[in-house]
VOGU-3710 file (C-alpha; in Angstrom, 3 decimals, decimal comma):
1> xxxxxxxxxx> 15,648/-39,843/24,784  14,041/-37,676/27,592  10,678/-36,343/26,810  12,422/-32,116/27,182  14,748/-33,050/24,763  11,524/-34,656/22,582  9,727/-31,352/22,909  12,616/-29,014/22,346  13,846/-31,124/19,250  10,209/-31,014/18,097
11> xxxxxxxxxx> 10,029/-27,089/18,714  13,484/-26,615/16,820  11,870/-28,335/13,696  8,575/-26,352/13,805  10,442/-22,994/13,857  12,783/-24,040/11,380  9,891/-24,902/8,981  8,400/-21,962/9,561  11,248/-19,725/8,913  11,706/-22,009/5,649
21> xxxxxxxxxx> 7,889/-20,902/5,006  8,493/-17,393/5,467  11,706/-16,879/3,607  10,169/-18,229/0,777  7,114/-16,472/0,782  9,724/-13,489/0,951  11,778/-14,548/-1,787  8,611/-15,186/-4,225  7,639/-11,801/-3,579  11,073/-10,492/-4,895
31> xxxxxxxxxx> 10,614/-12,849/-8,076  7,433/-11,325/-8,919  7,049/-7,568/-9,779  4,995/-5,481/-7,569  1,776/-3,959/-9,750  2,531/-0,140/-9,551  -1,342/0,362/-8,588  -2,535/-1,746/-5,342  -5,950/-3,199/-6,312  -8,349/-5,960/-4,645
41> xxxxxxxxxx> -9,204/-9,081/-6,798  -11,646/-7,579/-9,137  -9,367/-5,059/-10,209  -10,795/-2,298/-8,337  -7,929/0,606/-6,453  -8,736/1,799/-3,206  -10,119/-1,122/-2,279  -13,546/0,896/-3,931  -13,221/4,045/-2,138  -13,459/6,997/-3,850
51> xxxxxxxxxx> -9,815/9,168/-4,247  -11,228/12,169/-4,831  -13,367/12,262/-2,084  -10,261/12,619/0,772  -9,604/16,174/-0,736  -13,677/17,536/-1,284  -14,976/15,735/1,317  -12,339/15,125/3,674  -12,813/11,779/4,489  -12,831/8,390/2,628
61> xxxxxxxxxx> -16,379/7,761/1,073  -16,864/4,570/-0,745  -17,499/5,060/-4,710  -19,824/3,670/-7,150  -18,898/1,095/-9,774  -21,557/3,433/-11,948  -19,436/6,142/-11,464  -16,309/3,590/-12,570  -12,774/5,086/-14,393  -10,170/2,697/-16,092
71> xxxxxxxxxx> -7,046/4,649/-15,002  -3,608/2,748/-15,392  -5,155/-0,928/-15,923  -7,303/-0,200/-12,915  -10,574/0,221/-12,267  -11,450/3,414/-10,209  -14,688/4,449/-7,993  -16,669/7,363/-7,177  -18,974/8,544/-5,348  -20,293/10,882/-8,096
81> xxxxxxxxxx> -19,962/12,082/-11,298  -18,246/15,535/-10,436  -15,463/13,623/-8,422  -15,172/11,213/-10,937  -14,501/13,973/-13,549  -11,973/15,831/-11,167  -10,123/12,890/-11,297  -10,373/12,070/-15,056  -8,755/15,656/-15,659  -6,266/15,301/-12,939
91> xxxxxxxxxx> -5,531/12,203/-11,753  -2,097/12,543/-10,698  -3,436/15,304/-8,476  -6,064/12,484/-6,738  -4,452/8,873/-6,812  -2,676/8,419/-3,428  1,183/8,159/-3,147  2,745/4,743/-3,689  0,415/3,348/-6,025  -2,347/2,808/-3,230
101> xxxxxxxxxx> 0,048/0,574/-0,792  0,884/1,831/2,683  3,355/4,580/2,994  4,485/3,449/6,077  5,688/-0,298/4,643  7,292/1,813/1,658  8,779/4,258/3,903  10,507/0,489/5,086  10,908/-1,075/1,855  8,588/-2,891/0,944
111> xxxxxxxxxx> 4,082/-2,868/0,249  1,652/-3,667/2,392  -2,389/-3,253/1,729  -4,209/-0,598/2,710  -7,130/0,568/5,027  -8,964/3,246/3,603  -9,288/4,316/6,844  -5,960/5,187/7,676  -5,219/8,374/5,680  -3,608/11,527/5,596
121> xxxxxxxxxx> -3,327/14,606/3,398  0,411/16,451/3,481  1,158/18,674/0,842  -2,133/18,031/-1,499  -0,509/14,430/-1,525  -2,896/11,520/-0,384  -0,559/8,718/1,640  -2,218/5,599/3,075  -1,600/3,139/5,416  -2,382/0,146/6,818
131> xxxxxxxxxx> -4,309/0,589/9,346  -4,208/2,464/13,065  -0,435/0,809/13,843  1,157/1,892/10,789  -0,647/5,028/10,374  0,853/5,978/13,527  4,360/4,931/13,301  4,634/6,749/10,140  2,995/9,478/11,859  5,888/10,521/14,400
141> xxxxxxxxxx> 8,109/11,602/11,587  5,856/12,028/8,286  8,607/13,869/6,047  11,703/11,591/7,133  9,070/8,377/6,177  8,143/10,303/2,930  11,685/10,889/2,150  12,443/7,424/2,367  9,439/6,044/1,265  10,373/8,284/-2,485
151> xxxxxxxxxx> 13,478/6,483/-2,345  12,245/3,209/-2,146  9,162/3,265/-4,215  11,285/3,276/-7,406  13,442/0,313/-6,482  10,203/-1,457/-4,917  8,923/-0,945/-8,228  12,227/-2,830/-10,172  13,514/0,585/-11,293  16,600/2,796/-10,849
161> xxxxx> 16,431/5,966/-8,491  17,236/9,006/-9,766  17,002/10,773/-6,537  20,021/11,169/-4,852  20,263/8,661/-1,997
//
């Protein structure tokens, strides 16, 4: 055997072990359900940022864990006690679309993690993404991705639509 048709064989098996790798890591991902709130490893949504901040302050401010909220199994942050309130009365008002993930891999079908960073406000709604890529593909048609994006989320989430499709 020639040493091309050593290198191409071995190439062939790499990238077909790789594509193994990734389907599966695809496929586990369908076996286990999404959580409906994106959260880091301590529990913690928004990656500790605090939601209410976007709309007062107009830009992402990083909470407190002494100004903490247990909202949907999730732990919450703020960056003070008048934010934090806002949101204990009106949550559904503050919490970003999508359960936290970006809007942009929703809008696709499927999650992604956030940056805090990458934000926008349309509509009083708070959408994420995740990061300056995504943020700006979703950007150059925001209501067709948030059309789609509320048509996946349900099914993302292991539940029926009851939007018409």
């Amino acid at each position: 055997m020639n040493s091309g048709l050593k290198i191409n064989t071995l190439k062939f098996g790499v990238i077909r072990s790789l594509s193994a790798w990734a389907f599966g890591l695809f496929s586990i991902g369908s076996v286990f359900a999404i959580e409906p709130i994106n959260r880091n490893s301590e529990g913690v949504a928004l990656k500790g940022y605090d939601a209410v901040a976007y709309f007062a302050e107009g830009k992402p401010i990083m909470g407190k864990q002494e100004f903490e909220f247990q909202w949907m199994g999730v732990k919450w942050y703020f960056s003070s006690i008048a934010n934090r309130d806002l949101f204990i009365n009106h949550p559904e008002s503050y919490a970003p679309q999508y359960g936290g993930y970006c809007a942009y891999a929703v809008s696709k079908g499927h999650t992604a993690d956030i940056s805090p960073k990458a934000w926008k406000i349309v509509d009083n709604k708070l959408y994420l993404n995740n990061g300056v890529l995504a943020e700006s593909l979703w950007g150059r048609n925001i209501p067709d991705n948030i059309e789609k994006a509320n048509k996946n989320w349900p099914l993302i989430l292991g539940q029926k639509s009851t939007k018409p499709k």
